[in-house]
Structure formats: C-alpha cells, structure tokens
N, C-alpha and C positions, 0 to 999 in steps of 0.2 A: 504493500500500500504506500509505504513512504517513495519507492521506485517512482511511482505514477504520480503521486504529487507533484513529485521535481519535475517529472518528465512532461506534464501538465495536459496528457494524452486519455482523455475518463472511455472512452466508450472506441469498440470495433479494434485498437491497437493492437499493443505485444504482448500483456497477458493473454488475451482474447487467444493471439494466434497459439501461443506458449502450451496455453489449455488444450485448445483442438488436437497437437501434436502428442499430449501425454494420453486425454481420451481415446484418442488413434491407439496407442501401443495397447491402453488397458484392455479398451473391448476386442480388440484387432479389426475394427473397420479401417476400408481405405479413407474415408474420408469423414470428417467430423463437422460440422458447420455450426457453430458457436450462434444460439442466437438469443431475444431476450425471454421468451418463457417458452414452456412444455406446448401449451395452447398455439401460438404461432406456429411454434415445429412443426404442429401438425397441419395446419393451414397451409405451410412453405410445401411440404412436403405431399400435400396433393393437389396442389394447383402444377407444382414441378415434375408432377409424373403422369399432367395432361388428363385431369379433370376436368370436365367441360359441366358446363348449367345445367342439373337434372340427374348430371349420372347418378344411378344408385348405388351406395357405400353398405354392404354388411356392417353391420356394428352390433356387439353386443348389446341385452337392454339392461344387464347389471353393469354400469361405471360412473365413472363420475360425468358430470354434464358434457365437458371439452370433448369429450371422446367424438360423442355427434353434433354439439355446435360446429366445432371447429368444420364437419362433411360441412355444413349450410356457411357456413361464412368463406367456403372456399366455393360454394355453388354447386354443391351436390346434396343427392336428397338419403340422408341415413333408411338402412332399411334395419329394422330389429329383427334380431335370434335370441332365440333364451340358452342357456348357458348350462356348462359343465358343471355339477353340483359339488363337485371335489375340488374344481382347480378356480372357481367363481369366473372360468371364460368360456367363452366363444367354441360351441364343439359342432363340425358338421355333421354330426347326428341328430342335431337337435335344429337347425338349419332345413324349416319348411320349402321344400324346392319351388313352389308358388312365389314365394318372395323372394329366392335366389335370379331368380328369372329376369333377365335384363342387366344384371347387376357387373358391374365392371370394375369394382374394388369391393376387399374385403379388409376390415383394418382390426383384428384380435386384440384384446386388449389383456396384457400380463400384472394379475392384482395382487396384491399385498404378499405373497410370500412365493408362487409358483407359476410357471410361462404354462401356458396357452401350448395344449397339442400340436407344436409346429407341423410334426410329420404327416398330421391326416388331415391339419389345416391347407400344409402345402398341396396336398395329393388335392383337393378337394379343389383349391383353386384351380390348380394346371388344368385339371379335367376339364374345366367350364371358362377358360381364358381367362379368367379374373387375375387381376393385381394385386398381388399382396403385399401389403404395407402392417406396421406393427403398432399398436401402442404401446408403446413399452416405456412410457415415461416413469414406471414405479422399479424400472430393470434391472438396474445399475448394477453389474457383477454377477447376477443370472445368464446362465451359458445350457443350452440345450442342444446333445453329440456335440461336445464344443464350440461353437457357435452363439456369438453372447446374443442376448435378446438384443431386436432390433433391425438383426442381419440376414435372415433367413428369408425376405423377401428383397424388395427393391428397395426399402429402407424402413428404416425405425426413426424414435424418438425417444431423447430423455428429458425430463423435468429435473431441476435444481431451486425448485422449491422448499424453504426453510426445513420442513419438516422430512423432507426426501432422504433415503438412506445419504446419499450423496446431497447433502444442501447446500445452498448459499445464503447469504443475508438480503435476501429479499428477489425475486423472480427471474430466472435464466432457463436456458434449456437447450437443446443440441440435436441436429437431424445427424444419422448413422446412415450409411450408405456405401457400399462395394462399386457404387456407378457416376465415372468420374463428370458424364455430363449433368445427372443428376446432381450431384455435389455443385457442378457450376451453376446451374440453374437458381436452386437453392440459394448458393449466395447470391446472388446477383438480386431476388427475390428479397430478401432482407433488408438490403440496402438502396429503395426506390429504384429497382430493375436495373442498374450500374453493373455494367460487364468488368469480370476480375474481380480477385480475389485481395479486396484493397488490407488484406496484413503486413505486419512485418516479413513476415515468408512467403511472401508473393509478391516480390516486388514489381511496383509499376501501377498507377492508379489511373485509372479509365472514367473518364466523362461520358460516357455515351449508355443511354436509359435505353434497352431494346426490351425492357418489361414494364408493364405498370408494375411496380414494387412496393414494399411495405419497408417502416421504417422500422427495423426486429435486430436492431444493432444489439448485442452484447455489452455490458457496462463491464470494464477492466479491472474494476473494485472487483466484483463479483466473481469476475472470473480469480483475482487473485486468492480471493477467500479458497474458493473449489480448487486452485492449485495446490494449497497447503493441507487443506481436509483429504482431498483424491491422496497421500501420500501415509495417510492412516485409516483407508477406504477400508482394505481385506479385514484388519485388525478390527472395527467397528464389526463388519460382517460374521466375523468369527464370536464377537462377544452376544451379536446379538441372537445369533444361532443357541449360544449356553443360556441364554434369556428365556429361549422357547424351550428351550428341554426342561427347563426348570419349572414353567407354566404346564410345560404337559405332564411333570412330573406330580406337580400341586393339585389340580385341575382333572384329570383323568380317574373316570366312574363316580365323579359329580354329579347326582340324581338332578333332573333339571334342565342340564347339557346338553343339547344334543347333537353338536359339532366340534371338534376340535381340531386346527390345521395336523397336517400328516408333517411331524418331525423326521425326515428321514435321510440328511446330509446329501441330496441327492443335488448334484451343478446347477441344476436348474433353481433351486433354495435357497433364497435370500429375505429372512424375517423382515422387508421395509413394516408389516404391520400384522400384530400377536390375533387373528381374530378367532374369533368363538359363537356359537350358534347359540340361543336360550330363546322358549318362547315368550317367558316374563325380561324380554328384553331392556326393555324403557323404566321397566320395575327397574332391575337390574345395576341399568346406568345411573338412576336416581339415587339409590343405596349407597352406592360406590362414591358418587359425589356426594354424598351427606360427610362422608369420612374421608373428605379430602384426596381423591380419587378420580384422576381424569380419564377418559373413554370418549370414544369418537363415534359414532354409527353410521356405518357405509351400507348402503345407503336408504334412508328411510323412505324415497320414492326412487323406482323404478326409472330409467328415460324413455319408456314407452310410456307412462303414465304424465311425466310432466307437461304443464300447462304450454312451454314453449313447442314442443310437437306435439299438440294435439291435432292438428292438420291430419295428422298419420290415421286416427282415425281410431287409434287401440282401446281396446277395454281392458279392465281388472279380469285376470282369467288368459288373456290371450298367453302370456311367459308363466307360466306358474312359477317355474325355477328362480328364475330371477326375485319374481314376487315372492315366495319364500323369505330366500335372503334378504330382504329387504326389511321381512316383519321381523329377524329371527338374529341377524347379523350386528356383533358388536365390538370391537379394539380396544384390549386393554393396553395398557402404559407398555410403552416398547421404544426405547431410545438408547443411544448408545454409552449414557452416562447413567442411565437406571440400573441399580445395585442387584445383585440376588436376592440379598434381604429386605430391598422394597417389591422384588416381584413374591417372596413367601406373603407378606404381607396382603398382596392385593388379592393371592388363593383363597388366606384365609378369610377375606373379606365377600369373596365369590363361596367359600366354604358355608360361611355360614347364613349367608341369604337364602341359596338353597337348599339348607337344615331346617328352615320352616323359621327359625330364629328372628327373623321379619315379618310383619305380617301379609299374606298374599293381598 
C-alpha cells in the first residue's frame, strides 16, 4: 500500500497486473483479468463469449441473485434448473429438456464448500452445443481431476469479496480463462472497450474503443490487500477444513439435523461456508443470535421465486430442490480466524436447541 501511494497509481496498474500473474500460477489459468467485482466478471465474461439479447443462460434456481442478474444485464434471459441436493448445484439430471431447448449457455454455479459435477455438466453441454461458462466466484483453491474451478469450460469467475475465502477490503473479482482472445476481449471490456492490455506487463497503451465497454477497473489497494492474503490462501484453507471436521464432529446424529456438508478432503473441498440443513431453521438462527452467534441463511428465496424474474412466470413447486434448501439451509460461523473452541461452543449451542432445551 505505501508502494502505491508514492507511486500515486490507485486503480488498473502494477499491483493489479502483479495479482493477475500470481492468480495465473495459483489456479493454473492462462489468463487472469483482474476486474472490480465477482458480479461484473460475470457480465464481462458473457457479453465476451458473444451473448446476444435473449439468449437463454441455464442457471441454477438455488444462488445468490448475481448469478442470473448478471445473464439480464449482459442481455440474456436466465433459464432455471433445480439443483443437486448434495453439492447445492446445477445437475443435468435434474435439467427439464423443455427449458434446455434453445439454450446457448449454461453457467453452474460452485456453493459454499463443493464444485458442481463438471464431468456430466461438460458431457451435457457438448451434446446440445451449449457454452459453458462457470460461476465459480465462491472457488478459490477448488480443483476438480485437477482443474481448478473456473476452467473447465471457456471460462470462470472469482469474487474477492470481504467475506470470500480469498477477500479483499471491499469489492474485486477476476474472469479465469485458457482462451487468449477471450482474455483480450474481457479486458478491453472493462476498460470502456480500449484494445490492450493497459498493465505494467503489457506494455503499450491503446486509444482506440472497438467495444462499448464498462468501466470494471481493478482498485491496486485491493489488489495489494489479495496479494499479501493469496500468500496464506492454502494455510487459511487447511485450517478451515479442521473447522469443519470439528462441526461434523460436534454436530453429527443431532436429532433435528437433517443435513450436514460431506467432510471428505476430496480437491474439489474448500469450506468458503460450514452449512447445515434444520427445519426449525429461523428458530434456529434466532437462538444462536440471542447468544451472540452469527449465521447467515443462503438463501431464504429461491431466484425462481424473486420478484425481479417474475417475468419467468414460476410458481412455488416448480424447483422443489432448491425450494427445500431455501426453507431448511443455514451457515454457521466459519472464518479463518475462528478458534476450535469457538466452533465446540457454537455445537453446543446447536446441541442444545435441539435437546428441546428451547422452546419449539
């Protein structure tokens, strides 16, 4: 940070490029495009892989909103699937071929601890000519047959949002891509459609706009922050893994329960978030906060359900899966500086709410 004060250079510079070239080695994409939140990534990354007004986008109906704003603010129309009950994504078995129909992108999306069946996701598009693109903003350090999340189609995205296993101090995020026109696009897209690659490692700065572009620059703070974090990334990841095993150790044949993620050190396994299934869910989170207890709820509507697509036409009933999860889905405390003996604590707190110990 002091570097960039003197150097008096805040947004798109040398940290920026600095960053792109370390997330290059970490995931092993060829290319990295540094931009300013997870949300745009996804925006950059399907206007630049030639979405046109109307195409239909598979999207799962369990994620968070950006997943299918971002299809409509790039001028495609989300189409909803209901979801993997184990991995909380996107499964084409569950993928109505009525609403596959027409569809020209599929964008999976990787949730809080486990990616998304690449291999029968990939099969699934090839066969039907679809594009697959990944949400993989929650990915960071998830590798499925070694292949980190992100890469398995024509590209991915990450989010560096505060809370992300990988954060920053306030909003950034990154399109992943093996495709180096795609990678040019993408940048140029960022920076009000300006051709080249205006870094420190790229030298040579171009005038000339051949895209309408957005302005999705990278702030250098930000990136510096993620350059010093990205270098105790595994060690975060390793601790948060002993976090879970110690919640499934707590936690497990808890009458009440009736989900617990699958702890099983497997590549694709990266705890960004501890969730747990109850039907006294809201009960649940209410108790936990009386005792100073924080919990998150992903997600208490459906985006087949929310009011901004309701164009789409869905009823309560159309995803059951998703809707499930949605009444039943809760996050306990899971961060990289949370203790053992604050996560025995918050068991015994989950322990004894459903001991009857509360009243229902």
């Amino acid at each position: 940070m002091d570097e960039i004060f003197a150097d008096g250079k805040f947004s798109h510079s040398r940290q920026v490029g600095c960053l792109e070239m370390a997330l290059a080695r970490y995931t092993g994409a060829r290319h990295v495009i540094g931009v300013n939140s997870g949300t745009d990534a996804l925006v950059l990354l399907l206007k630049a892989c030639g979405l046109r007004p109307g195409d239909r986008v598979l999207v799962p109906a369990y994620s968070f909103v950006a997943t299918a704003s971002s299809v409509v603010l790039a001028g495609g129309r989300p189409v909803f699937t209901d979801i993997d009950p184990d991995t909380y994504a996107m499964h084409p078995d569950r993928i109505a071929d009525a609403a596959a129909d027409g569809a020209r992108f599929m964008l999976p999306v990787h949730l809080f601890s486990r990616m998304a069946d690449m291999t029968a996701l990939s099969a699934y598009a090839a066969d039907r000519g679809i594009t697959l693109l990944e949400d993989s903003a929650e990915g960071i350090g998830m590798r499925q047959h070694g292949v980190h999340a992100g890469l398995h189609g024509r590209g991915g995205v990450l989010s560096f949002f505060p809370s992300k296993t990988l954060g920053a101090l306030g909003d950034a995020g990154a399109v992943l891509t093996d495709d180096a026109d795609l990678a040019d696009h993408v940048a140029a897209l960022r920076h009000h459609g300006r051709t080249g690659r205006t870094l420190a490692h790229f030298p040579g700065i171009a005038n000339e706009s051949r895209h309408i572009g957005h302005n999705s620059k990278m702030d250098d703070l930000q990136a510096a922050v993620l350059l010093a974090k990205l270098t105790v990334l595994d060690e975060d990841i390793r601790h948060r893994a002993v976090l879970a095993r110690r919640y499934d150790e707590g936690l497990r044949g808890v009458p009440g329960i009736t989900r617990l993620p699958a702890v099983t050190d497997a590549p694709d396994e990266v705890f960004y978030v501890y969730l747990i299934e109850t039907d006294r869910r809201d009960e649940l989170a209410a108790h936990l906060q009386d005792r100073g207890i924080g919990t998150e709820t992903y997600y208490p509507r459906p985006l087949h359900l929310q009011p901004c697509f309701a164009e789409t036409g869905h009823r309560p009933g159309d995803f059951p899966v998703a809707e499930a999860a949605s009444r039943r889905a809760l996050a306990l405390p899971l961060y990289a500086d949370l203790t053992e003996a604050e996560v025995d604590r918050v068991c015994a707190a989950v322990r004894a709410f459903h001991a009857g110990r509360v009243p229902a």
